[in-house]
N, C-alpha and C positions, 0 to 999 in steps of 0.2 A: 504494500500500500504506500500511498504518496505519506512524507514524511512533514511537509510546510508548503502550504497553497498560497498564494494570494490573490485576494478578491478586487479585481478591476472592474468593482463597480458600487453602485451604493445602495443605502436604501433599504426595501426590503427583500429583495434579491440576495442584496450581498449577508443580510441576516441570515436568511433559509439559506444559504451557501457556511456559513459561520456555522450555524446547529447542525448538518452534517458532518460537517469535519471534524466538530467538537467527540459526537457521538460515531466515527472511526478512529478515533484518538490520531486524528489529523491537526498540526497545528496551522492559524491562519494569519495571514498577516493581511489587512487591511490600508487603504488608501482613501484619503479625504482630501478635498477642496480643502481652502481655507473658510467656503459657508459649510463645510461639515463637519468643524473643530468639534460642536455638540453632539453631533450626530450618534445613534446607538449601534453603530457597524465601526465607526471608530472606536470604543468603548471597551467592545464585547470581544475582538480579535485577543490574538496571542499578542501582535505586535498592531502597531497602526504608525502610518507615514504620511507626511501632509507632501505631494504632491502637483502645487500649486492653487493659481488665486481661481476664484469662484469662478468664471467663464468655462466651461467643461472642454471649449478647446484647446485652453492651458490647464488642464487638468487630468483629468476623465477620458483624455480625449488624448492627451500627451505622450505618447508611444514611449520616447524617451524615458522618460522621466518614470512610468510608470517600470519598465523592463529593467534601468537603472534600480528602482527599489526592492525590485525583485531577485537582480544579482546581492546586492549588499546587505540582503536579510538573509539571504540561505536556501530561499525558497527553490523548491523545486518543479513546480507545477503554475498557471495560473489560468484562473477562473472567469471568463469575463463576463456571467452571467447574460442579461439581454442587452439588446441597446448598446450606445457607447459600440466599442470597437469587438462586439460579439458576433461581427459577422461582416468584419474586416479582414482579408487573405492577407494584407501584407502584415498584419499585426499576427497574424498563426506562424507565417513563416520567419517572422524575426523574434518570434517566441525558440520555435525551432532551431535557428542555428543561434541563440544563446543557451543554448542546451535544457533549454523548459518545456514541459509540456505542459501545451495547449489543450484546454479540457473543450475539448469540441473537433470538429472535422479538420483535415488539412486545411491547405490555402487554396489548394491546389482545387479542392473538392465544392470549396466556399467559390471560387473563381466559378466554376462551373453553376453553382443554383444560385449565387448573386447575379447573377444577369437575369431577371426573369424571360427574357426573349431565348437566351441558351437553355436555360432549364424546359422552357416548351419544347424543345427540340430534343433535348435527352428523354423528356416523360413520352414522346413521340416514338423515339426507337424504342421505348421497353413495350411500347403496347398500351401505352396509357393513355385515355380521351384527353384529347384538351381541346379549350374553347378556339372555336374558328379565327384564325386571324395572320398577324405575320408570321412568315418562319424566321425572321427576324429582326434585329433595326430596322428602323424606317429613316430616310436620307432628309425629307422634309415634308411638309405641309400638304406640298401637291401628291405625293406619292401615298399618304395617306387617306388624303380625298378618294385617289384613284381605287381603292382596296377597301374601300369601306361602302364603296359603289358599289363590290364586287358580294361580302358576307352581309352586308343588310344593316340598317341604321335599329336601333343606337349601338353607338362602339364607344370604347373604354380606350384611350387615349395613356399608358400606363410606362412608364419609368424603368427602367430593365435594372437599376440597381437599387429599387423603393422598396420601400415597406412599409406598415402600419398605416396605410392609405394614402402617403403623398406624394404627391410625383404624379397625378391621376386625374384623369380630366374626362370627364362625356358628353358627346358629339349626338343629339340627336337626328343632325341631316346635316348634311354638304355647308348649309351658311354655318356650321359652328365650327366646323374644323379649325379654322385658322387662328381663332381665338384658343380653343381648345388646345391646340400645340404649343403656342406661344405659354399659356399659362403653367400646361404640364412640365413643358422642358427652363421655364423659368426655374419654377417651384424642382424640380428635377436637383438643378443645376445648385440650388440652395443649401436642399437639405443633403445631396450626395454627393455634390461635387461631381456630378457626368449628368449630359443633359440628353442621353440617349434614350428613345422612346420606341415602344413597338404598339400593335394596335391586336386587340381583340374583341367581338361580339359583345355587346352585353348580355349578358344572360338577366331577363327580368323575372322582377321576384322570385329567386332563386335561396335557397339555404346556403349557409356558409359551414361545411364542416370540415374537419382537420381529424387528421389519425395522425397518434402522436408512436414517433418511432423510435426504436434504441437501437444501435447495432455496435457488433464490437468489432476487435481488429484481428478474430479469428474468422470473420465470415461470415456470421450469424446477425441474423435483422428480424426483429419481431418489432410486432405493433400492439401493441395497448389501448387498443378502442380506442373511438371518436371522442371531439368535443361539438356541440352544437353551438355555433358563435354568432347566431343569426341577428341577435339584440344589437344591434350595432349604429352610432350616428357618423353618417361622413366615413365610413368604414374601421371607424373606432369603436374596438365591442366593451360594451356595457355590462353584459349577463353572460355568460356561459353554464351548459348543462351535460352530462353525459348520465346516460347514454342516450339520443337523439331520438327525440317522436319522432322523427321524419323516416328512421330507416327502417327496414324489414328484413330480417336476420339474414335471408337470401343478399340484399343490397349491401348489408355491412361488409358479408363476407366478402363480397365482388372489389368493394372499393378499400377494406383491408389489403387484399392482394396486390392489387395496382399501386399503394402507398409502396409497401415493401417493392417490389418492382423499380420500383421510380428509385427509392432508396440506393437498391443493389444495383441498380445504371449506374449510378455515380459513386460507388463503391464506397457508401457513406461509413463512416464510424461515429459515434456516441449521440446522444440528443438530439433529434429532430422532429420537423412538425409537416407533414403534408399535407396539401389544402386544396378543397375543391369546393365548385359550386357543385349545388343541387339541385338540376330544372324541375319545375312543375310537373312537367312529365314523365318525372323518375330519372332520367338521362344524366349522368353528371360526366366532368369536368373538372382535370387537373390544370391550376394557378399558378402557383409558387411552389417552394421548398423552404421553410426557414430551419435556419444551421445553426440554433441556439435551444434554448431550453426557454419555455414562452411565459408569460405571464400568467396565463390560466393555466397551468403544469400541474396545483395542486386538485383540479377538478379531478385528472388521471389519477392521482395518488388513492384518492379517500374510496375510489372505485375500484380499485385493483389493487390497492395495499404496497403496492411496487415505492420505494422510494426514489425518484429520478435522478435527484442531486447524489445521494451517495452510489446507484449504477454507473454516474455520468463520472464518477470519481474512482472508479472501479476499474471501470475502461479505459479512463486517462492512464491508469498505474498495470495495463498490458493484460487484467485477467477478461477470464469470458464474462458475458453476461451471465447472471444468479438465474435466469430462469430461461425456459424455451416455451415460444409459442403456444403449444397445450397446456401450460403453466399459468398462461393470463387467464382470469375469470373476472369477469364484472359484478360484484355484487353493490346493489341499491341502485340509489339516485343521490347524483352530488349537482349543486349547484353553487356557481361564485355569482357574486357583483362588486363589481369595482367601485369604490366611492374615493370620489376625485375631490381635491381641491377646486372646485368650480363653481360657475354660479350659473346653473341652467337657465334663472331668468335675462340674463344678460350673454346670450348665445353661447355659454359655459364658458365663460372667460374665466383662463387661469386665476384662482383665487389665493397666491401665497400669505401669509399668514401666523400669529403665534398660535401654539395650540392651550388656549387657558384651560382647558377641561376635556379630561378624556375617561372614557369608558367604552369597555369593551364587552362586548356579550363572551357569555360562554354554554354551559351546559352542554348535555348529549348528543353528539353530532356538530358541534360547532367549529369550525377553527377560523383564527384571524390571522393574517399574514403582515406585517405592518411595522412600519420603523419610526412609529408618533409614539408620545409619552407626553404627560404635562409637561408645558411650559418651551415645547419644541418648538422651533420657528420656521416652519416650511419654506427653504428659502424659492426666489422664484425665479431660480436659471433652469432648474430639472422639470423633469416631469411632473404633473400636478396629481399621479397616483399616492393616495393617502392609506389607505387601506383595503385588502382585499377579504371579503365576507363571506365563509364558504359552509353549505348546511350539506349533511348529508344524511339518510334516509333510507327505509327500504325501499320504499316506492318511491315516484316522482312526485305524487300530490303529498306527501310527509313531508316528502326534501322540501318544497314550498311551503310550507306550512312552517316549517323549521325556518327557515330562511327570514319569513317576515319575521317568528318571533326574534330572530337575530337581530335584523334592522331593525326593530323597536328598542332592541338594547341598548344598539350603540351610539353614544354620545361623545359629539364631535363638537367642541365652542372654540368658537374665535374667528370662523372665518366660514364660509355656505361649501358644504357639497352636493353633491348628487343623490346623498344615501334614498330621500326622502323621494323621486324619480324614481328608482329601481324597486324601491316597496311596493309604489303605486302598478309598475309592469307587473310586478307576481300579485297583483289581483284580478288585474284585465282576461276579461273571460276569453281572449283569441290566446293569450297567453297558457293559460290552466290545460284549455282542448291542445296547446303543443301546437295551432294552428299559427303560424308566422312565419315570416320572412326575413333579411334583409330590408325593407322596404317598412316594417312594423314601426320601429320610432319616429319616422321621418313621417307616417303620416298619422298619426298619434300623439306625435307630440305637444302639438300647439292643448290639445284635451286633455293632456295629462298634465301639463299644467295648471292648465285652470283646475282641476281637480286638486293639485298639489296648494295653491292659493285658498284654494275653498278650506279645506283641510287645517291650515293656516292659520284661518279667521277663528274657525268653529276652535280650536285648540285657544285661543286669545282669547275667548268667549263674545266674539260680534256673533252679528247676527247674519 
C-alpha cells in the first residue's frame, strides 16, 4: 500500500480523500491557498503546505508548486481528486517522471477521453452508440452550419476538452449557429484554454445517466451500477439517485456493457465515470468519459458498499481490484442533493459567505459529505459546493422520505443555499413517479419557487 499521498485539492473531496487514507493507515499531506489557512482539509492531514495566494491559478492550479510539495514531504503518491488538475494529462505525466503516482488514468489515457470529439471516436470502434454528429473538430462556423443541415436541428455546439456543462452552446436552426460558436469557443477558450468544438444532435428530453467504473492495471474493468443525474440546471446536476426508474434490468445490463467496453478501448485504469443520454424511446447514447472520481461517487458507495476512494488507492499502489463483476450487488435506494452556496432567487448566484451556524442531520441512513463547520468562511474563488446530503433506503420512496427528513435537518446561516429547492423537487409528484428528464428544472423552476417563497411566508407567519 501507498505509504504518504497528497491531496491536490480541497474541500470536501480532499476530506473523503483524508478519511481513506486515515483508515489504510495511509499518511496524507495536504495543500491550501492562502483562503484555506482555516480550512478542515488543512487541519485534518498528516502534514499541510500553503501552496500559494487564493486565485486557484497560483494555487490549486500550480503544477509546480504543488509537485514541489510533494517531492519535499516524502510523498509518494498524489490525489487530485475532481476539478483542478484531475483530468489534466500533463499534470499525470509530470507526476510520472517525478517518480509519483498518479491516482487516476495515465496522461496518455486522459489525452484520449479529454477530447470529447476523440473519445466519440474510441466509444465508436468498441461498439458503443453515440449521438449523431462530428467525427471530429469542426474548423469553423460554416462547417458546422453545413452538418447540422445534415443530423437535424437542435444541435449541441460542445467543447472537446469541457466538462460540467461549459464550453456548450444550442443551435436550434441555421440563424443561431454563428452566435452559438462564437459563445461556445469563447467560453471554451476561458474555462480550458483550447477553443476547439465539435457538434452533436440534441437529444430532447432525454435522461442523463452514468455507470461508474473501476478498473485496474491487471486488466480487469467492472462497473458498479448507474447514477441517474437527470435533476440538473444548465447541465449542473442538482439531485442524483441510483438505481434509475428509467432502466429495465434488460437496459442496464446493455449499457453496463458498453461503459466497460468504452473503458477497455482506452485501456483505462482506476476511477471512472461513463455517460450517456437516454432517448424517450429507450435508445441511448455514449457522451463523454470523465477520468476522475465524480462528485456524486458516494451515491455508488451506500449502494454497493464498495468504497471508491480506498479501491482508487489500491490500484494506484499496483494490487487488483477487491472485487469482480459478480461481486457488485445493489442493495436499496440512495439519493444525494447538493446544496450550494447560492441564491436561487437571484439566478443562483454564487453566495460566499461566513458560516454563523451549522447543523447537520444524521440518523439511519444519513451521510453528509462536507468541509463547513461554525464560523467557516466560504471563500468565493472555488466552487460554491457547501455540502453534499445523501439518504439511503430500501426502496426509493424511503430513500425520499429519508432524504427530506434530512433536508429539514440541516441548518445552514449566514448566507442562502439551494437546500430549501431540492426539498421542494422530492415532493413534486413527476418526481416521486421517477417521471423526469433533463429538461424537469428548467421548466419547473420558475413554480418551485414561488412554492419555495410561499413556504417562506407561511414559516414567518404572513398570510
Amino acid at each position: 500500500m501507498l505509504k504518504r499521498v497528497l491531496i491536490a485539492n480541497r474541500g470536501e473531496i480532499a476530506l473523503r480523500i483524508i478519511r481513506a487514507c486515515r483508515e489504510l493507515d495511509v499518511e496524507t499531506v495536504a495543500v491550501w491557498s492562502e483562503a484555506d489557512k482555516s480550512a478542515l482539509h488543512a487541519q485534518l492531514a498528516t502534514r499541510s503546505l500553503c501552496v500559494g495566494p487564493a486565485r486557484a491559478a497560483d494555487s490549486y492550479l500550480n503544477q509546480d508548486a504543488i509537485l514541489s510539495a510533494a517531492m519535499a514531504t516524502g510523498c509518494d503518491a498524489i490525489h487530485p481528486g475532481y476539478g483542478f488538475l484531475s483530468e489534466n494529462p500533463d499534470f499525470a505525466d509530470r507526476c510520472a517522471q517525478s517518480g509519483l503516482k498518479y491516482i487516476g488514468p495515465s496522461g496518455d489515457v486522459i489525452r484520449k477521453l479529454g477530447s470529447k470529439a476523440a473519445a466519440r471516436t474510441l466509444a465508436q470502434s468498441a461498439g458503443v452508440p453515440v449521438v449523431p454528429g462530428s467525427d471530429g473538430p469542426l474548423s469553423n462556423a460554416r462547417q458546422a452550419r453545413t452538418l447540422a443541415g445534415q443530423v437535424g436541428y437542435p444541435i449541441l455546439l460542445k467543447a472537446s476538452a469541457g466538462g460540467g456543462g461549459r464550453g456548450m452552446r444550442q443551435a436550434d436552426g441555421p440563424e443561431d449557429i454563428d452566435r452559438a460558436w462564437q459563445e461556445a469557443r469563447a467560453e471554451a477558450v476561458a474555462c480550458f484554454g483550447d477553443g476547439e468544438l465539435y457538434l452533436e444532435k440534441l437529444v430532447v428530453n432525454p435522461r442523463h445517466i452514468e455507470f461508474q467504473i473501476m478498473a485496474d492495471r491487471q486488466g480487469h474493468v467492472v462497473h458498479l451500477g448507474e447514477r441517474d443525474c437527470s435533476i440538473q440546471r444548465r447541465r449542473q446536476k442538482l439531485v442524483e439517485e441510483s438505481p434509475s426508474k428509467a432502466l429495465t434490468p434488460a437496459l442496464r445490463e446493455e449499457m453496463g456493457r458498453a461503459a466497460v467496453a468504452a473503458a477497455q478501448a482506452a485501456g483505462y485504469v482506476g476511477a471512472g465515470t461513463v455517460e450517456f443520454v437516454l432517448a424517450p424511446d429507450g435508445a441511448f447514447y455514449f457522451i463523454e468519459m470523465n477520468t476522475r472520481i465524480q462528485v456524486e461517487h458516494p451515491v455508488t458507495e451506500l449502494v454497493t458498499g464498495i468504497d471508491l476512494v480506498k479501491e482508487q488507492l489500491r490500484v494506484a499502489a499496483g494490487l487488483p481490484l477487491s472485487f469482480k463483476q459478480e461481486d457488485v450487488k445493489v442493495s436499496g435506494h440512495a439519493i444525494e442533493c447538493r446544496s450550494n452556496a447560492e441564491d436561487p432567487e437571484r439566478e443562483f448566484m454564487p453566495c460566499p459567505g461566513t458560516t454563523t451556524f451549522l447543523h447537520l442531520p444524521g440518523g439511519p441512513g444519513v451521510r453528509v459529505d462536507t468541509a463547513l463547520y461554525t464560523g467557516y468562511e466560504v471563500p468565493p474563488y472555488y466552487d460554491s459546493l457547501a455540502a453534499k446530503v445523501l439518504a439511503h433506503a430500501p426502496t426509493r420512496l424511503e430513500a425520499i422520505r429519508r432524504m427530506r427528513r434530512a433536508l429539514e435537518e440541516l441548518i445552514i446561516e449566514g448566507y442562502p443555499t439551494n437546500a430549501s429547492l431540492a426539498h421542494l423537487i422530492l415532493h413534486d409528484p413527476a418526481f416521486i413517479r421517477g417521471q423526469y428528464d433533463t429538461g424537469f428544472l428548467d421548466q419547473n423552476l420558475d413554480r418551485l419557487l414561488e412554492l419555495a417563497r410561499t413556504c417562506d411566508r407561511m414559516m414567518e407567519g404572513e398570510p
